[in-house]
C-alpha positions as CSV (number, residue, x, y, z in Angstrom):
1,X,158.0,81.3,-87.0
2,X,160.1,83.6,-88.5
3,X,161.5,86.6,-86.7
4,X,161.6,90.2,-89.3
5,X,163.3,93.2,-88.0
6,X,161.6,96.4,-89.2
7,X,163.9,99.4,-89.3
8,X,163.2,102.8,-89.5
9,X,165.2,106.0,-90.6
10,X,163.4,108.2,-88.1
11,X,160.8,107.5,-85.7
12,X,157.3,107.1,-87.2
13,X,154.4,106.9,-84.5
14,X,151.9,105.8,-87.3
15,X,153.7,103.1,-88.5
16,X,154.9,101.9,-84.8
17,X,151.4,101.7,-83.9
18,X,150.2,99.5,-86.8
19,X,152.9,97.8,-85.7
20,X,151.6,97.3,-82.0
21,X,148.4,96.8,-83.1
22,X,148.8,94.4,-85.6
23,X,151.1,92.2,-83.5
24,X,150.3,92.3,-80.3
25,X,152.2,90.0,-78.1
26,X,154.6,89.2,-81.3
27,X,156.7,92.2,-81.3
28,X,159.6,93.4,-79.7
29,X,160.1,97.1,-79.7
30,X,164.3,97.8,-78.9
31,X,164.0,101.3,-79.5
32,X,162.1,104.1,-81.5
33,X,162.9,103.2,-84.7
34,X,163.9,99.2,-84.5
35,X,160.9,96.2,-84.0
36,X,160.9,92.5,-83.9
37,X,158.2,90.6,-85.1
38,X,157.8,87.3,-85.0
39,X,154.6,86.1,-87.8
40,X,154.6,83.9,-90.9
41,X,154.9,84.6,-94.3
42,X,157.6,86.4,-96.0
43,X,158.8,90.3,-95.9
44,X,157.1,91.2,-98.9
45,X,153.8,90.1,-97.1
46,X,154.6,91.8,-93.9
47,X,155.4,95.1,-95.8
48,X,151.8,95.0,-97.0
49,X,150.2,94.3,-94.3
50,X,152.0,96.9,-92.0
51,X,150.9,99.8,-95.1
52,X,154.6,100.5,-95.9
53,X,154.7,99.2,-99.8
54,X,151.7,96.7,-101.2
55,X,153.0,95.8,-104.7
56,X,149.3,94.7,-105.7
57,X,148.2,98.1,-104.5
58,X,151.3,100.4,-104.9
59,X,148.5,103.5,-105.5
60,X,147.6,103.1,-101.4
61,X,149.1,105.7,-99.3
62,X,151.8,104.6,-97.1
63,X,151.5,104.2,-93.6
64,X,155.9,105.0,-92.9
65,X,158.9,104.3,-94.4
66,X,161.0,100.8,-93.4
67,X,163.5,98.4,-94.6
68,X,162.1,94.7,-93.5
69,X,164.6,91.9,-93.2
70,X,164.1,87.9,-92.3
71,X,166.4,86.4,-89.9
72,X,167.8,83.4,-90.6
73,X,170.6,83.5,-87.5
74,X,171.7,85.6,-84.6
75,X,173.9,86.8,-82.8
76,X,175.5,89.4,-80.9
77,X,174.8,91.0,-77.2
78,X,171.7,92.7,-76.7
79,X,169.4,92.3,-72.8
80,X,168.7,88.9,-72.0
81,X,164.8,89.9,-72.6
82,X,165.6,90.3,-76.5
83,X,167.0,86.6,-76.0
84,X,164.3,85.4,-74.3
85,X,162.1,86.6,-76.6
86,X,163.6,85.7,-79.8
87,X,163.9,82.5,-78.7
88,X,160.4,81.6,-77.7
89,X,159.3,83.2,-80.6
90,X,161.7,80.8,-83.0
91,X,160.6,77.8,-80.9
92,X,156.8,78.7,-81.4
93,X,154.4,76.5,-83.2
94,X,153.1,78.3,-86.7
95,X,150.0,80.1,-86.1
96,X,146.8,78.8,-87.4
């Protein structure tokens, strides 16, 4: 699985609850504006799917405004639970 952190400039309650309800029990929510997900695919995919840019549909209205990154490492200090949690979600089996 790969591990995207979705950053906001300012809070956005629409886009934090696609988020939420899109990915239940695969994200990670540090704060108002910062999310962890852990899915498949690639950032481009994940942007569509949460409504913030679809580049086949660039005409649909946007559900908030993000910048979506793939980790490929980590590190730095953070709660053990954001530990915990990335690391389960690295050492998960793809879904499907």
């Amino acid at each position: 699985m790969t591990i995207f952190a979705v950053l906001m400039p300012t809070p956005q309650p629409a886009l934090a609850e696609v988020i939420k309800s899109s990915f239940a029990g695969n994200h990670l929510q540090l704060n108002d504006t910062q999310y962890l997900i852990s899915t498949g695919g690639t950032a481009i995919e994940l942007s569509a799917k949460l409504g913030i840019y679809d580049a086949a549909h660039p005409e649909k209205p946007y559900t908030g405004l993000a910048v979506i990154l793939a980790s490929s490492a980590y590190f730095g200090r953070a709660p053990a639970t954001v530990w915990d949690w990335m690391k389960a979600k690295l050492e998960a089996p793809p879904l499907g």
